[in-house]
VEXDREN-988273 format. One line per field, with one value per residue (C-alpha): residue number from 1; residue in three letters; y, x, z. Coordinates in nm, 3 decimals, decimal comma. Each point is the difference from the previous one (the first is absolute). Layout:
BEGIN
num	NUM/... $
residu	ALA/... $
y	Y/... $
x	X/... $
z	Z/... $
This chain:
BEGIN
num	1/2/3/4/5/6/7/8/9/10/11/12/13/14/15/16/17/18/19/20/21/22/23/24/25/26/27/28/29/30/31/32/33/34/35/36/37/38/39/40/41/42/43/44/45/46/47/48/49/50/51/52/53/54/55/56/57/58/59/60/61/62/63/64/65/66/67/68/69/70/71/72/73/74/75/76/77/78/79/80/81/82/83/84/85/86/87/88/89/90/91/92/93/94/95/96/97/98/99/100/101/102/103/104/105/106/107/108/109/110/111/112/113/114/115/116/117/118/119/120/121 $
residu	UNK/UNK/UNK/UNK/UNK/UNK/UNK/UNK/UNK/UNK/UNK/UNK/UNK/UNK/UNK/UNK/UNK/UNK/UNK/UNK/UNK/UNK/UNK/UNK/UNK/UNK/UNK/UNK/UNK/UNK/UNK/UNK/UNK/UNK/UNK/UNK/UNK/UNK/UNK/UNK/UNK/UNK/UNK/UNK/UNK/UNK/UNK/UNK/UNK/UNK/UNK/UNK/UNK/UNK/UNK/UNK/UNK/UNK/UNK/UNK/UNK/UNK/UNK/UNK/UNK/UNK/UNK/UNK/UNK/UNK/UNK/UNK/UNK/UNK/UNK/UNK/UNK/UNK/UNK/UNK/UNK/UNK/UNK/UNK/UNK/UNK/UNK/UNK/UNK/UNK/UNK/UNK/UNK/UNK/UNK/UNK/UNK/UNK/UNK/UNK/UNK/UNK/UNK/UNK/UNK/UNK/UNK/UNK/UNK/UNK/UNK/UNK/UNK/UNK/UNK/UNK/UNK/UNK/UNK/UNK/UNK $
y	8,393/-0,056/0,283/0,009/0,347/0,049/0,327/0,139/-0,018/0,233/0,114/-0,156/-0,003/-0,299/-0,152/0,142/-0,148/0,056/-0,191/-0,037/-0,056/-0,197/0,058/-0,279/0,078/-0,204/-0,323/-0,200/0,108/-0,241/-0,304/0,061/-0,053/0,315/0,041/0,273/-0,001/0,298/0,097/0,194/0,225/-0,203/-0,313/-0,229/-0,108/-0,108/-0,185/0,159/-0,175/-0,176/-0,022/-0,246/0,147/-0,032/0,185/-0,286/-0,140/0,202/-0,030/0,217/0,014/-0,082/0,354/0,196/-0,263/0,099/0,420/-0,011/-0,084/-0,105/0,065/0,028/0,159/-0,180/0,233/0,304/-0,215/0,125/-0,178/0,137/-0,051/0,134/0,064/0,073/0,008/0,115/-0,009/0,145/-0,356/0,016/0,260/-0,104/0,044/-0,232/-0,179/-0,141/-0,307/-0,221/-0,417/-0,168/-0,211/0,033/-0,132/0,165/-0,291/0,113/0,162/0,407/0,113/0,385/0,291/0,318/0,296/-0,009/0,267/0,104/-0,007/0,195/-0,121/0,317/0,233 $
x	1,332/0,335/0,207/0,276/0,144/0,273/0,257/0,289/-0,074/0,068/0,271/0,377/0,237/0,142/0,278/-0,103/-0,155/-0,319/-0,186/-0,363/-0,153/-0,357/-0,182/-0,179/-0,264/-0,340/0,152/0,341/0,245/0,256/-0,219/-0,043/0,226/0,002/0,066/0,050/-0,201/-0,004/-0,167/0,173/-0,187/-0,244/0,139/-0,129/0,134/0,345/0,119/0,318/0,084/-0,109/0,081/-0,097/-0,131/0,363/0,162/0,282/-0,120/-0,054/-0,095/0,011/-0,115/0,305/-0,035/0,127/0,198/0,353/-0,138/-0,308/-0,004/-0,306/-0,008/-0,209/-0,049/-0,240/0,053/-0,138/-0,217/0,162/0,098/0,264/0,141/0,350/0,034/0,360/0,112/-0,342/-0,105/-0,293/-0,133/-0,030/-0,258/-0,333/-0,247/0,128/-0,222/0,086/-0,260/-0,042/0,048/-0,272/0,240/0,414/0,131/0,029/-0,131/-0,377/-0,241/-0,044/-0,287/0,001/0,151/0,134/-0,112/0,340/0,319/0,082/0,381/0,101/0,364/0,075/0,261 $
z	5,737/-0,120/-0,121/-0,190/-0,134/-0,297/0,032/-0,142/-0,402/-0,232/-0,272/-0,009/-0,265/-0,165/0,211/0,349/0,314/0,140/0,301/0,059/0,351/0,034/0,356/0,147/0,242/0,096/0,070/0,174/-0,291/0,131/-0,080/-0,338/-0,314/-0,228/-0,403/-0,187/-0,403/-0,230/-0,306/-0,263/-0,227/-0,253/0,161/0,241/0,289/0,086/0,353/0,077/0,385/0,272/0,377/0,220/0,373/0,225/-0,293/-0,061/-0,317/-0,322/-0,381/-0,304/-0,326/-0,283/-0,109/0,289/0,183/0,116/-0,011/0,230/0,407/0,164/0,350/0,311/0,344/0,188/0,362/-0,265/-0,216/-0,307/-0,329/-0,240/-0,362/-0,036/-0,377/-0,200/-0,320/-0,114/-0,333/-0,251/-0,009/0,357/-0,007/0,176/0,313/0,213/0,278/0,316/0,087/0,290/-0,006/0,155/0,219/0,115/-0,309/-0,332/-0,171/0,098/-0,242/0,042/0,249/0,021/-0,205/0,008/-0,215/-0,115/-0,081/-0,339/-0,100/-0,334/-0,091/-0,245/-0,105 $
């Protein structure tokens, strides 16, 4: 079954960097496009970016472009969000999910349990 596994949440202060990791495991990583969505508290949910399966074409959400990086490794089978310039609003437990083809213009198949991020002084 496919697996997909959030790390590296947890408290930053406004301004500063973080980076989350997502490992893929289960199925070929490297055929898949990937997206990142998170849910802030009482809210519902929010697609942040997208990244097709080579890892040369990405998308993100109007709210965090220009201060978040989505990348990929597909030799580990990893997934990452590079996050800067942080803010409160940015607060949220953020979910990797899996595309159900190479492109990131395919609906959402599987989920993550997801990685909370608290953006607090």
């Amino acid at each position: 079954e496919v697996q997909l596994v959030e790390s590296g949440g947890g408290l930053v202060q406004p301004g500063g960097s973080h980076r989350l990791s997502c490992a893929a495991s289960e199925f070929t990583f490297s055929s898949y496009a990937m997206s990142w969505v998170r849910q802030a508290p009482g809210k519902g949910l929010e697609w942040v970016s997208a990244i097709n399966s080579a890892g040369v074409g990405t998308n993100y959400a109007e709210s965090v472009k220009g201060r978040f990086t989505i990348s990929r490794d597909n030799a580990a089978n990893t997934l990452y969000l590079q996050m800067n310039s942080l803010k409160p609003e940015d607060t949220a437990l953020y979910y990797c999910a899996r595309r159900r083809g190479r492109d990131y213009y395919y609906a959402m198949d599987y989920w993550g349990k997801g990685t909370l991020v608290t953006v607090s002084s």
